[in-house]
C-alpha positions in Angstrom: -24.8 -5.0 -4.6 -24.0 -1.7 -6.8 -24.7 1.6 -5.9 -27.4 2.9 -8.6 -26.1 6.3 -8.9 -22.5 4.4 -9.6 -21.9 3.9 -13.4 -19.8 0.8 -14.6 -16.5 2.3 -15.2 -16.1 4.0 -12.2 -16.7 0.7 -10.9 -14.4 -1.3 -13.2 -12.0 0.9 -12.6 -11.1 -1.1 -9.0 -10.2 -4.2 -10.5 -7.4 -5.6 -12.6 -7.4 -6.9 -16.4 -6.8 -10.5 -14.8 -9.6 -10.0 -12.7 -11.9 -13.3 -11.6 -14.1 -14.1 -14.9 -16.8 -15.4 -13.0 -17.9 -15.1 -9.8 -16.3 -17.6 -7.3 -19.7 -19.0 -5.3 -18.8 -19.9 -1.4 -19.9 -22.6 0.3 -24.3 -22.5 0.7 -24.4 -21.7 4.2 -22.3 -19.7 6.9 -21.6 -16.6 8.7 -20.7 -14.6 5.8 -23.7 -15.9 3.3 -25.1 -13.7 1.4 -22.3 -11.4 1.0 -19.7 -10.8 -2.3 -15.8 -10.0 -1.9 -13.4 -8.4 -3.4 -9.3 -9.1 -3.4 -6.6 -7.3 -3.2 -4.3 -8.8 -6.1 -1.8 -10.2 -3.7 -3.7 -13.3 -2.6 -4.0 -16.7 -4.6 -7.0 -17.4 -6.3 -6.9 -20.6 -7.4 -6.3 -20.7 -11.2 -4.7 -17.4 -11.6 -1.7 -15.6 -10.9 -1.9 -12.7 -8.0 0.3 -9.8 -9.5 1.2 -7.6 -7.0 0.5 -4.7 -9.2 3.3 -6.0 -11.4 2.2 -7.5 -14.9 6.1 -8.9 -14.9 5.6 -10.7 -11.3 2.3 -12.1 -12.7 4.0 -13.1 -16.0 7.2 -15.0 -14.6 4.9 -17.0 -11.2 2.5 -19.8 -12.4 -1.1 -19.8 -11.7 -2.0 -20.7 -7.9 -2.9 -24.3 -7.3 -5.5 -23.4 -4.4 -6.7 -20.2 -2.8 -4.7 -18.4 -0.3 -5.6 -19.1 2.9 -7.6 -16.2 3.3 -9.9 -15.8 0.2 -11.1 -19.7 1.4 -11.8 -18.6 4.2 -14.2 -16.4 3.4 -15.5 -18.9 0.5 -16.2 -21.5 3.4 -17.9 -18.8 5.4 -20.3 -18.3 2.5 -19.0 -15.3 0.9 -18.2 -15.1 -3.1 -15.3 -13.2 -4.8 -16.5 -11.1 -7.6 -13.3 -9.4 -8.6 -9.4 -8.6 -8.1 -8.5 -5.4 -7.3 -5.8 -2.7 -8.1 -2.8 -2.1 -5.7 0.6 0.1 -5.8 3.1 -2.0 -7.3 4.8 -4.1 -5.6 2.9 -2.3 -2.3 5.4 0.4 -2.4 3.0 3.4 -1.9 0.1 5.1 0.0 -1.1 7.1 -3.3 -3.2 4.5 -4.7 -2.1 4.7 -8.4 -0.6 2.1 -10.8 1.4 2.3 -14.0 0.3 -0.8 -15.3 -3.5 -1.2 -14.3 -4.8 2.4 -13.4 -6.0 4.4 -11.0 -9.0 3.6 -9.1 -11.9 5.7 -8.8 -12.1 7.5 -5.2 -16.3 7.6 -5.7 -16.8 9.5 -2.5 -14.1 12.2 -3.3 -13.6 12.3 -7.3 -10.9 14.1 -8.8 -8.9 13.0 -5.6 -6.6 10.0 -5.2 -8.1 7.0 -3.8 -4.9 6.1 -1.6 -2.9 2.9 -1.7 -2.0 0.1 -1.3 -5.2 -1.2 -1.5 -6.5 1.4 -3.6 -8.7 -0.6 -5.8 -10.1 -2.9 -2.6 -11.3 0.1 -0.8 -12.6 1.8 -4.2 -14.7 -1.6 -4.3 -15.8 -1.2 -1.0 -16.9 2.3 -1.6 -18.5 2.4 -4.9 -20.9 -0.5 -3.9 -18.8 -3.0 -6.0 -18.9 -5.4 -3.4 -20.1 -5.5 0.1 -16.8 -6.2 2.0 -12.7 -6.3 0.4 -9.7 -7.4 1.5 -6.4 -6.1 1.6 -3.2 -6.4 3.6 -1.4 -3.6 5.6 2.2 -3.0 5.9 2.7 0.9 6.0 -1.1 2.3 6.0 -2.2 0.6 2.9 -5.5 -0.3 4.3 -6.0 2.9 7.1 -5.1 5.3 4.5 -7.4 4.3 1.9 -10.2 4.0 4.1 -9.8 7.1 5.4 -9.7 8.5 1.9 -12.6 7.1 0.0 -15.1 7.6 3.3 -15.0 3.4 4.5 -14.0 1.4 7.8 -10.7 -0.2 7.6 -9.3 -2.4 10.0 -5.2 -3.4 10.1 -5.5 -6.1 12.6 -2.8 -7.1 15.5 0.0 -8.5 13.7 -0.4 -12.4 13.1 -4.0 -12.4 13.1 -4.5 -13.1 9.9 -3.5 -15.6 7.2 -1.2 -15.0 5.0 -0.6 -18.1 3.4 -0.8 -17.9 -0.4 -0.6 -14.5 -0.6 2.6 -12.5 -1.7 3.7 -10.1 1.3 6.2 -7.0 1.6 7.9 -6.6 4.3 7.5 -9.7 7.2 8.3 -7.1 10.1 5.3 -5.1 9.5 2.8 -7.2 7.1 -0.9 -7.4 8.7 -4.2 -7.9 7.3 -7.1 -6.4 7.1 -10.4 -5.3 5.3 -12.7 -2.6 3.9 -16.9 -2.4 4.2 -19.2 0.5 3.9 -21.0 -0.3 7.0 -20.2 -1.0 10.0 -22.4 -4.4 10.7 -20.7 -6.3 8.0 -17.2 -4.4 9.1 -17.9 -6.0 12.3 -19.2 -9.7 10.6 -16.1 -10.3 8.7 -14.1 -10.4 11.6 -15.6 -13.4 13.0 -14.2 -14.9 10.0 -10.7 -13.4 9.0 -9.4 -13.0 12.5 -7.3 -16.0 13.5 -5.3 -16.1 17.4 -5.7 -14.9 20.5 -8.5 -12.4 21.5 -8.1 -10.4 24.4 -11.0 -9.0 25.2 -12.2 -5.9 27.1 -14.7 -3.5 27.9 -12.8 0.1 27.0 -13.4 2.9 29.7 -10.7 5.4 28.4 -10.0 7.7 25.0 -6.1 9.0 24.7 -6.0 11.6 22.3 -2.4 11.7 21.1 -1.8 15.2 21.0 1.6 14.9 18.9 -0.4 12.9 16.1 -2.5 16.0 16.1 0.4 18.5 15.3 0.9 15.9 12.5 -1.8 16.8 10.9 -3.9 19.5 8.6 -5.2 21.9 11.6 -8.8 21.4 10.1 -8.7 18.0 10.7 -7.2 17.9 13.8 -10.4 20.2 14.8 -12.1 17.4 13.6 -10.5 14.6 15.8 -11.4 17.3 19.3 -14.8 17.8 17.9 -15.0 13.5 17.7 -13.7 13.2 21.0 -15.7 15.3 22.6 -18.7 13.2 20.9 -17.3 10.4 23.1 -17.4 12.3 26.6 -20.5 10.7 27.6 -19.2 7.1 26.6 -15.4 7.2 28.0 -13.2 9.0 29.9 -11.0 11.2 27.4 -7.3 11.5 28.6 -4.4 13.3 26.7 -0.9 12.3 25.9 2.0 15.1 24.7 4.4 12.8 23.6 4.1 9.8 22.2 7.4 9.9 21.2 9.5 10.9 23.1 12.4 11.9 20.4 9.4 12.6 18.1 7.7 10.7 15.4 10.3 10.9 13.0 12.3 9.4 15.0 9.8 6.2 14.6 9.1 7.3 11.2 12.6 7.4 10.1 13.4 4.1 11.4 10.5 1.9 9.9 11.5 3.7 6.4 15.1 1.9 7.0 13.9 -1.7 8.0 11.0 -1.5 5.8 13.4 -0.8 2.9 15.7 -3.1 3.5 13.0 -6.0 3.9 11.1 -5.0 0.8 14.7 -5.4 -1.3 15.1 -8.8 0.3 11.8 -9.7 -1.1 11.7 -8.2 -4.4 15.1 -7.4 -4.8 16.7 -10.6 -6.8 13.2 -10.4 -9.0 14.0 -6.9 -10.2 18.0 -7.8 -10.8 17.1 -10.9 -12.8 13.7 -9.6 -14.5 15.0 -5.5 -14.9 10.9 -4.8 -15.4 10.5 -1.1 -16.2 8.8 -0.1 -12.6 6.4 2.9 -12.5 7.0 6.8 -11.2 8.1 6.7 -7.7 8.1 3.0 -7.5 11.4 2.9 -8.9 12.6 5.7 -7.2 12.1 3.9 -3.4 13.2 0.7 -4.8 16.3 2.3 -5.7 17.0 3.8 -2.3 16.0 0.3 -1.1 18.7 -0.9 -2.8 21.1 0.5 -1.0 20.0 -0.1 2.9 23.0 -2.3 5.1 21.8 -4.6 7.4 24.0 -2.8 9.7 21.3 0.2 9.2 18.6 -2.2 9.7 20.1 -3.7 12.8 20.6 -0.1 13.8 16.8 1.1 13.2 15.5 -2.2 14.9 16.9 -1.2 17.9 14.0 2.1 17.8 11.4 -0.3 16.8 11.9 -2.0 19.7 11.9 0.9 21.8 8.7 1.9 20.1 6.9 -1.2 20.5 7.3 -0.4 24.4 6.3 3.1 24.7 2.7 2.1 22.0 2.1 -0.6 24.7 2.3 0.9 27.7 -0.1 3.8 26.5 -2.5 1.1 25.7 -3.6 -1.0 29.0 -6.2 -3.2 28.4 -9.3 -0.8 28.4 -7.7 1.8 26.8 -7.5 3.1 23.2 -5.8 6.5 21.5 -7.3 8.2 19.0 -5.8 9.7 15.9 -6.0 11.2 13.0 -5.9 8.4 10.2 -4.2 10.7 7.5 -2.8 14.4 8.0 -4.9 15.6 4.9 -7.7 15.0 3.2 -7.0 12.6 -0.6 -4.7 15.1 -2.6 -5.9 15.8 -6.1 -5.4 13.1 -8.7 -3.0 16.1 -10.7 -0.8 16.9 -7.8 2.7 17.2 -8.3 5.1 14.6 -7.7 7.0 16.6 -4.9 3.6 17.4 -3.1 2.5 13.7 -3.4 5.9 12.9 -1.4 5.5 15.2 1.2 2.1 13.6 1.6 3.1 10.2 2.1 6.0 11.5 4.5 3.6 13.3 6.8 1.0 10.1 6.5 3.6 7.5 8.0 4.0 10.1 11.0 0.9 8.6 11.7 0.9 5.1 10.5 4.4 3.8 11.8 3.3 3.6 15.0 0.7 0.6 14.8 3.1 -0.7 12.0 5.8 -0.6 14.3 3.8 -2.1 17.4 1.8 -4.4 15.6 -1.3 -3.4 17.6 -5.0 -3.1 15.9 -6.1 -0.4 14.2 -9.7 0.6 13.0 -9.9 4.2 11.1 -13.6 5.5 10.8 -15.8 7.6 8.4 -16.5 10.2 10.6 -16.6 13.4 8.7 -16.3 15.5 5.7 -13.8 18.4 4.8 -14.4 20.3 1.6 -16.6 17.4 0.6 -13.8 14.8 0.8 -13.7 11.7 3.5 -12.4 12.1 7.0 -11.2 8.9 8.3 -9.9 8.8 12.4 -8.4 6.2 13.9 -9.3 4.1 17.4 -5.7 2.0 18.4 -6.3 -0.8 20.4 -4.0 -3.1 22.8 -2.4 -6.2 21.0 -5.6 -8.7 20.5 -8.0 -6.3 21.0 -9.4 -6.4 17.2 -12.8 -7.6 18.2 -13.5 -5.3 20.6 -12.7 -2.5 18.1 -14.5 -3.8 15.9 -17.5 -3.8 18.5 -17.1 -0.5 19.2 -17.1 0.6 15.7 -21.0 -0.5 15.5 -21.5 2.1 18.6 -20.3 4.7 17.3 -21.4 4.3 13.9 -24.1 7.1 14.7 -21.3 9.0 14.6 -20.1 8.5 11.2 -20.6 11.4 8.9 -22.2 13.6 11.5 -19.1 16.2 11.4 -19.4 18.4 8.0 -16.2 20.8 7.8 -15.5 23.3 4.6 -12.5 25.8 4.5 -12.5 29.2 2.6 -9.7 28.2 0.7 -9.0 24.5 -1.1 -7.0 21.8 1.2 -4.0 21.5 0.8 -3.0 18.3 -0.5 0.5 18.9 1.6 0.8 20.5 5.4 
């Protein structure tokens, strides 16, 4: 399916160079039938080499064998792949862009950055490219995106999805997820990609998390009231002042060091034997990486833990929080390095905290600011992916019913 008012390189613009040739046809029958894919160019497709957003990685790692556990999946549910699709390098970003392969096109907010690091999977999702794409999630790199280019995402409780034959980042954080336009084949794919334990409920209460709020551009956190306050009739709405209780830096902060130091142990001895030139801001992080103890890990791990405590007892079963997904709306594609930075800082205020917990997260395309996608975010109890997903074909009456504009531009920064 493409959108008609979509041209071709907007479009083409999601996938990489390497992309699939031809489509890849899934089995004749099943619960996905009917319906093309795109992946994020981390998992195996048989034949090919998954890059990572690094032509070196590609280069010096064989073609796959098989597909990665997830991509046949999907094929045996009936779906077929009809591309590959641009992430950060080496996952190391929320922005979106890539040295190497490009920038995708955010279609629903152009001249803005599509958000990463499944820029190019969500770009599909958006433009019409595909009807449903997968990605993976380690520090928002499927919420923010969504959010971004006006699309349901879903990071789903931590080891719910497979991962075999697929490169990952950092093992204390890593989940899966995926992008649609709508919110019945949002809801459809999770029959298929969701692997575990369920633990389903009906949900009877709303948190708003009013610290996330203060995270966030004061437009948008009108937003996330006005949202709420759609919901009165359907749940009770509750608030919470302090999810953190030293603050969500203090969370923050401490994923930054563990994250870090896990993303050198992956791709450090590559780099150090390889030396690929690495692209703006890439290198920069993988630097700093570089230099993380495990004594500063051990340290930090000790807040995750704390975190992980304090995330689940806000969420009984029955309950869910709601947040903003991102604390702006997608910067502009010329924005300056420094203001880029202070975007992603003030993103993983809000991100760490399902990265952290490993709890489900669906963000949803709810409104409009200056023309540009609003995404916000329902957190849900570990296993309750399904019933999130349920509830996002509720509310989808909901989605783009809120229309904001400020006098002046948004900021790209708060």
């Amino acid at each position: 399916m493409k959108r008609p008012d979509v041209n071709d390189q907007l479009i083409h613009s999601a996938f990489v160079p390497h992309t699939v040739q031809q489509p890849i046809i899934g089995a004749e029958s099943g619960p996905l039938e009917g319906l093309t894919v795109a992946v994020k160019d981390m998992f195996d497709i048989k034949g090919s080499s998954a890059s990572g957003g690094s032509p070196a990685w590609r280069a010096a790692h064989e073609p796959a064998t098989e597909h990665s556990g997830a991509v046949q999946r999907v094929l045996n549910a009936g779906a077929t792949v009809t591309g590959t699709t641009v992430c950060d390098e080496f996952f190391y970003s929320t922005v979106g862009a890539n040295a190497h392969y490009g920038t995708p096109v955010n279609v629903r907010a152009p001249g803005r950055i599509p958000g990463g690091s499944s820029s190019g999977s969500a770009s599909a999702a958006a433009s019409g490219a595909c009807d449903f794409a997968i990605g993976s999630d380690t520090g928002g790199s499927v919420r923010v995106p969504a959010a971004l280019c006006g699309v349901y995402g879903i990071r789903v409780t931590r080891g719910r999805f497979d991962f075999t034959g697929s490169m990952q980042m950092a093992p204390t954080f890593d989940a899966g997820g995926w992008f649609a336009a709508t919110p019945g084949v949002f809801r459809r794919v999770g029959k298929v990609l969701l692997t575990g334990q369920s633990v389903p409920a009906p949900v009877t209460k709303a948190v708003i998390l009013e610290d996330a709020l203060e995270c966030a551009d004061p437009d948008i956190a009108r937003i996330v009231e006005e949202f709420a306050e759609a919901l009165t009739g359907h749940l009770t709405i509750d608030r919470d002042t302090a999810t953190s209780p030293g603050g969500l830096d203090t969370w923050r902060e401490a994923m930054r060091i563990v994250q870090a130091r896990e993303v050198w142990q992956t791709f450090g001895p590559f780099l150090q034997t390889h030396t690929p030139e690495l692209g703006p801001g890439i290198k920069e992080r993988m630097a700093i990486a570089s230099t993380v103890t495990d004594a500063e890990a051990t340290q930090a791990r000790t807040i995750l833990t704390q975190a992980t405590a304090r995330m689940e007892e806000l969420t009984p079963t029955g309950t869910v929080l709601i947040v903003p997904t991102t604390a702006v709306i997608a910067p502009l594609l010329d924005e300056a390095p420094e203001g880029l930075e202070t975007y992603r800082v003030n993103g993983m205020r809000l991100s760490c905290m399902t990265s952290i917990s490993g709890q489900p997260q669906i963000t949803l395309p709810i409104a409009t600011l200056n023309g540009a996608p609003v995404g916000i975010s329902l957190i849900g109890w570990p296993g309750a992916d399904e019933t999130l997903l349920n509830l996002t074909t509720t509310l989808s009456t909901l989605a783009g019913a809120i229309n904001h504009t400020t006098h002046d531009r948004a900021p790209a920064t708060t």
